[in-house]
LOGUDREN-879265 format. One record per residue (C-alpha): x, y, z. Coordinates in steps of 0.5 Angstrom, whole numbers, padded with zeros to 4 digits, always signed. Layout:
# LOGUDREN-879265
XYZ;...
This chain:
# LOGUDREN-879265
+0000+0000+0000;+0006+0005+0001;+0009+0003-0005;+0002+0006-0008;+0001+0011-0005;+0009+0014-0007;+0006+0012-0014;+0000+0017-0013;+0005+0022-0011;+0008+0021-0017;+0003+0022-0021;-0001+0028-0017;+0005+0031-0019;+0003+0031-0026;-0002+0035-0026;+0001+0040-0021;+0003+0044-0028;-0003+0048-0027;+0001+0052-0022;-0004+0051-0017;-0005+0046-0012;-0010+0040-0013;-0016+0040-0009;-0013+0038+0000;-0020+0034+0000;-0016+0030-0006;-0010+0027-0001;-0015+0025+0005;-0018+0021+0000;-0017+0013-0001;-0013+0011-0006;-0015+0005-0011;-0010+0003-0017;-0014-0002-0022;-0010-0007-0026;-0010-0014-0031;-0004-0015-0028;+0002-0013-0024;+0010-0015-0025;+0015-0013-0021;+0019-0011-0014;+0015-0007-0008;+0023-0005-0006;+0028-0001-0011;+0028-0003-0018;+0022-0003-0023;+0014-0005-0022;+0010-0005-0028;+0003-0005-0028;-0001-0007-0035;-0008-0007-0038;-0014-0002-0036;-0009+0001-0031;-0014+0007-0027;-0011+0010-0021;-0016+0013-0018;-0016+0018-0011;-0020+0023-0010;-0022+0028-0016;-0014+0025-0019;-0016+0020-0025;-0010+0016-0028;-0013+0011-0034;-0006+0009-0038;-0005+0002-0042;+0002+0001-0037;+0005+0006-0032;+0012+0003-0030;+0015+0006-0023;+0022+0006-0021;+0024+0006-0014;+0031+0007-0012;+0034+0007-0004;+0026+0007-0002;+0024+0012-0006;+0021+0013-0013;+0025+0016-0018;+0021+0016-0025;+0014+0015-0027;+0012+0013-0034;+0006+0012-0037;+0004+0010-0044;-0003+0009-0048;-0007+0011-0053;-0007+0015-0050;-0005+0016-0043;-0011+0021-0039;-0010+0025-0033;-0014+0030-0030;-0016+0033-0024;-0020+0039-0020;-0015+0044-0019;-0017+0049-0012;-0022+0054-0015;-0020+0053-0022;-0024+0048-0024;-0023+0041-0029;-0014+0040-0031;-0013+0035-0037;-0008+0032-0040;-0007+0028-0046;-0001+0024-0049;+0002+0017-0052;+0007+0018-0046;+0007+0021-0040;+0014+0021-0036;+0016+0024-0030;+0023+0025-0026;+0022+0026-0020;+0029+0028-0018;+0029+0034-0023;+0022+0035-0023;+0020+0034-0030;+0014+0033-0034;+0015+0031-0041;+0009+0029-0045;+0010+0027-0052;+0006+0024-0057;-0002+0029-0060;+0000+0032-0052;-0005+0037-0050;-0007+0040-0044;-0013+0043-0042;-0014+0049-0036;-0020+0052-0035;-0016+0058-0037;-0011+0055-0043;-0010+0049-0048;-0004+0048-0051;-0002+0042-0055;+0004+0040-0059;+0008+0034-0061;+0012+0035-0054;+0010+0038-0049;+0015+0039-0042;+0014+0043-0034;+0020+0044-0030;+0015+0043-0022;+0022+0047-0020;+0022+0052-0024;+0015+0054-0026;+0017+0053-0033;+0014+0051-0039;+0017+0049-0046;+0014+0045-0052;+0014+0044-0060;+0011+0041-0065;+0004+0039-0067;-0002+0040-0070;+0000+0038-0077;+0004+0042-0079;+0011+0042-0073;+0008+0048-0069;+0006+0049-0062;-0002+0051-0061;-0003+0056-0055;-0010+0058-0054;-0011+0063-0048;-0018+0064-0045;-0020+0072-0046;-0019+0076-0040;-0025+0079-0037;-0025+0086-0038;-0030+0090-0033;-0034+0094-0039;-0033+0102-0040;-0041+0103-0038;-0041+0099-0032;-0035+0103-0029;-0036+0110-0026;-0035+0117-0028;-0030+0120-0023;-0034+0127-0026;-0041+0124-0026;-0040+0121-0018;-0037+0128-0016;-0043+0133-0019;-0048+0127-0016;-0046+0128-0009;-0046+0135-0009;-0053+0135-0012;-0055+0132-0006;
């Protein structure tokens, strides 16, 4: 069951490149990890799961073909998660719904580093961006990616910014000649 829970935390990490942190209740939930089968070591080396892999805690939802976990002196190093393709998402506090998509999903724990490649794409509430690559460095904040879309380019579509309407605002002039009409 530690074993499990070290591969949530791995995977939990995924979804933090939304600059935010995922819902608290989320962490307090169970952690249920679903499989066809199972091979590998619960100490240091490589666990693989296979087959309809679902990892599911709290509002977290993993689906993956295979997610490999490699452990090294107690703690987990890697995780890597293939599919077709390999679906993430998950409640981000006050924002909404965070998805992600790619054929391979890799995360250096060490280094903090997220690498979706293969039709990657990621969904916030407030942004879409999908190419051939895409990579989140969780130290740094940093975003990188490319390719995509057909055409080797890298697509960024930005929510709108609500912008409060000119009407709405109010005249310093007209407030001033109002209080001293009354």
């Amino acid at each position: 069951m530690i074993f499990l829970r070290k591969i949530t935390l791995g995977l939990t990490l995924l979804l933090l490149w939304s600059h935010l942190a995922a819902l608290e209740s989320d962490r307090k939930q169970a952690l249920e990890v679903n499989a066809d089968a199972t091979e590998g070591t619960l100490g240091d080396g490589k666990a693989v799961l296979y087959g309809n892999v679902v990892i599911r805690q709290g509002s977290l939802l993993v689906k993956a073909d295979v997610a490999e976990v490699e452990k090294v002196e107690g703690r987990v190093r890697s995780v890597v998660l293939t599919g077709k393709p390999v679906h993430l998402e998950q409640e981000i506090e006050e924002q909404g719904l965070v998805q992600a998509e790619a054929l391979k999903i890799e995360y250096e724990v060490a280094t903090g580093m997220i690498t979706l490649t293969g039709a990657a794409t990621v969904n916030h509430p407030q942004y879409h961006v999908s190419g051939e690559m895409l990579k989140y460095d969780l130290n740094l904040q940093h975003f990188q990616g490319n390719g995509g879309d057909g055409n080797g380019r890298i697509r960024i579509e930005l929510a709108p910014e609500v912008v409060p309407d000119i009407n709405t605002v109010p005249n310093p002039q007209e407030t001033q000649s109002q209080g001293a009409n009354q």
